[in-house]
C-alpha atoms as one frame of an Amber mdcrd trajectory, in Angstrom:
protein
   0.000   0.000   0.000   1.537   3.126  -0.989   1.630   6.071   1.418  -0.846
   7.992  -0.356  -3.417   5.271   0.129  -2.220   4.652   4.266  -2.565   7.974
   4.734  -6.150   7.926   3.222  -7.425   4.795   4.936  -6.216   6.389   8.265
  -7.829   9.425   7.970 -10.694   7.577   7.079 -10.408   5.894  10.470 -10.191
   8.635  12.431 -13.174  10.892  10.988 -15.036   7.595  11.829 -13.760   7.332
  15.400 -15.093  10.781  16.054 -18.193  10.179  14.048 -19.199   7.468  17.056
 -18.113   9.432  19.454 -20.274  12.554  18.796 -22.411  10.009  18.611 -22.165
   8.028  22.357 -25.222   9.628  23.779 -22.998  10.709  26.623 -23.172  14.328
  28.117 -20.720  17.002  27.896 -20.180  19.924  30.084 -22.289  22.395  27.911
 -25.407  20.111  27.960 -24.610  19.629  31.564 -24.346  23.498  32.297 -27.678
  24.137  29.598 -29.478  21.873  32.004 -28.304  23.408  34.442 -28.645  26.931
  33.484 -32.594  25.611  32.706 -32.992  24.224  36.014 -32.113  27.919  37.562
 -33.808  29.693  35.328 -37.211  27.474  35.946 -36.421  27.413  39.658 -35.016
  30.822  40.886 -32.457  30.688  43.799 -32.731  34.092  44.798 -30.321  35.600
  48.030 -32.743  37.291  49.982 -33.296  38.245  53.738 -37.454  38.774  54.726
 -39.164  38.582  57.577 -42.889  37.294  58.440 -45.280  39.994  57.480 -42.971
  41.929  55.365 -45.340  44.049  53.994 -46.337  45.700  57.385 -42.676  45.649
  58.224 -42.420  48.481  60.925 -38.489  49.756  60.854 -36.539  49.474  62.888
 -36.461  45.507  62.809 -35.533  43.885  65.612 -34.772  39.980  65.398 -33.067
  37.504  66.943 -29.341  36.272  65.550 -29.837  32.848  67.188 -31.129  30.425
  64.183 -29.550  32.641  61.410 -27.609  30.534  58.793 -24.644  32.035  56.506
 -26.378  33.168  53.772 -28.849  35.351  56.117 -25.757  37.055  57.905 -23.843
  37.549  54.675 -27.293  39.699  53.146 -27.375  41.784  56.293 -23.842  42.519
  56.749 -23.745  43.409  52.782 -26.683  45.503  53.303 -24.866  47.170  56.453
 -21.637  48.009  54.450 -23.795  49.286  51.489 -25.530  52.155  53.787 -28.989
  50.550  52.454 -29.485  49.807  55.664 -27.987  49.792  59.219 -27.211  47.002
  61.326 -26.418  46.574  64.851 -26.073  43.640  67.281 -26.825  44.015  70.759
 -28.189  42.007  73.565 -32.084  42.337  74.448 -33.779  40.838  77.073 -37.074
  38.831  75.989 -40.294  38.733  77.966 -38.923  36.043  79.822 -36.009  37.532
  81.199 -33.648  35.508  78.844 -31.204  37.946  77.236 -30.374  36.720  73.451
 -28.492  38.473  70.816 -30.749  40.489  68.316 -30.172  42.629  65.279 -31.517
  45.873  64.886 -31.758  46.947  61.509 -33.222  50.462  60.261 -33.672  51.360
  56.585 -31.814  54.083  55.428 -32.627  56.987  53.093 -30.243  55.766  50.737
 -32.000  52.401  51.217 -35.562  53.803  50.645 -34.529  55.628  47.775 -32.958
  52.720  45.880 -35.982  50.509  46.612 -33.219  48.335  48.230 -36.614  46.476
  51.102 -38.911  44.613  48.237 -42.470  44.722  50.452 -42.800  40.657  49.401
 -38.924  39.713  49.296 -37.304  41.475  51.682 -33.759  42.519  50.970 -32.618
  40.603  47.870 -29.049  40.725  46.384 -29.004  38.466  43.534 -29.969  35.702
  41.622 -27.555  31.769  41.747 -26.314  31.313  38.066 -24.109  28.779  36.983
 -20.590  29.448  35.990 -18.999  26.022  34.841 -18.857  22.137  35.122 -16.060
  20.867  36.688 -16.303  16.830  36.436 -19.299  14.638  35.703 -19.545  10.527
  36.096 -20.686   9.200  32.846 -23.588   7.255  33.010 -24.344   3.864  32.955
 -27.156   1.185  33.689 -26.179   1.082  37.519 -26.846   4.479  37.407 -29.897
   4.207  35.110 -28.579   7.324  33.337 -28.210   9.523  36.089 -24.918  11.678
  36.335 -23.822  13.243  39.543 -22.241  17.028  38.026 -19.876  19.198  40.276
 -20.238  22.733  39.368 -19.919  26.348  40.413 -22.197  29.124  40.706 -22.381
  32.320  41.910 -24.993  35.265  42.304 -25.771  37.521  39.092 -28.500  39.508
  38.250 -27.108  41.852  40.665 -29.758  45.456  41.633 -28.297  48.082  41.017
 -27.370  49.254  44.619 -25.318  46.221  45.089 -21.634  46.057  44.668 -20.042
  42.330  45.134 -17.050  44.334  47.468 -19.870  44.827  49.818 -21.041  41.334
  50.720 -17.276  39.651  51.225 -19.404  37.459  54.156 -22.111  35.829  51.417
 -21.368  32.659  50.080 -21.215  33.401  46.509 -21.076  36.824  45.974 -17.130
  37.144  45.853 -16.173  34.211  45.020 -17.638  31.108  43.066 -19.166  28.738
  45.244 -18.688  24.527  44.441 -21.961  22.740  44.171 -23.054  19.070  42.858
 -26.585  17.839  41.543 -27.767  14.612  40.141 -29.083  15.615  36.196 -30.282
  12.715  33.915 -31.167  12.467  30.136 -34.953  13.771  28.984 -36.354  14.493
  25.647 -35.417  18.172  26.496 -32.135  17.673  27.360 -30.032  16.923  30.328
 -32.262  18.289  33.786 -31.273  18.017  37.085 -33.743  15.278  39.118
């Protein structure tokens, strides 16, 4: 076989080879992150701090810090540093003489004026968005198609009174924030189950 012919037949082999792969069935990362992407978009994570009854929300707030988690004391300290609201801990004695840690937080001009307290939401900062895929299993019949994804997010969607610098303390609003979800294979592409 001359070399002409070799190099023919091996190209031939290769443009094959990649044919079936395309092919496989299998998911890459930007079907993984579309699904993803889907997923958020259907399902809005949205970082915001309410309270019961926000509508007839009487400022100043007062609330207790006992049973807040992360994301909660990363919105309220970004609202703090932003001057959209202020925010000070101090110890208050409840009706049955137990003294607990509370927050009192006051809305500011500069809060009132940027529409920064949403009467149904509360104080919200942003919206989860996915950045990448890191890794994904492949699929199989064990798994009966299922793929567990790692990937990042972090907030977007940003209102305009918020600057990232502000809210160093909330999980994704600085820096991008490592996640995992189990997606599998539907007629509409790869969604998370």
């Amino acid at each position: 076989m001359n070399s002409k012919k070799q190099t023919l037949a091996y190209g031939a082999l290769i443009a094959m080879a990649a044919a079936l792969t395309g092919c496989s069935g299998g998911p890459s990362k930007g079907d993984l992150k579309d699904g993803l992407a889907a997923y958020f978009k259907e399902k809005p994570q949205q970082a915001c701090w309410n309270v019961e009854n926000s509508q007839a929300v009487q400022w100043p707030i007062r609330i207790p810090i006992a049973g807040m988690d992360k994301t909660q004391r990363g919105i309220l300290d970004g609202v703090n540093r932003s001057g959209v609201a202020t925010v000070m801990s101090a110890p208050v004695q409840e009706g049955d003489g137990v003294t607990v840690m509370a927050l009192t937080i006051t809305l500011t001009d500069k809060g009132k004026d940027a529409k920064a307290w949403d009467p149904k939401k509360g104080f919200c900062v942003g919206t989860r968005e996915v950045q990448d895929v890191n890794e994904f299993t492949v699929p199989n019949k064990d798994t009966e198609g299922m793929t567990d994804v790692k990937f990042t997010w972090r907030y977007d969607d940003l209102p305009s009174w918020v600057d990232r610098d502000n809210f160093p303390e909330l999980p994704g609003m600085t820096a991008l924030v490592n996640d995992e979800a189990m997606m599998q294979k539907t007629n509409n592409g790869w969604r998370v189950q």
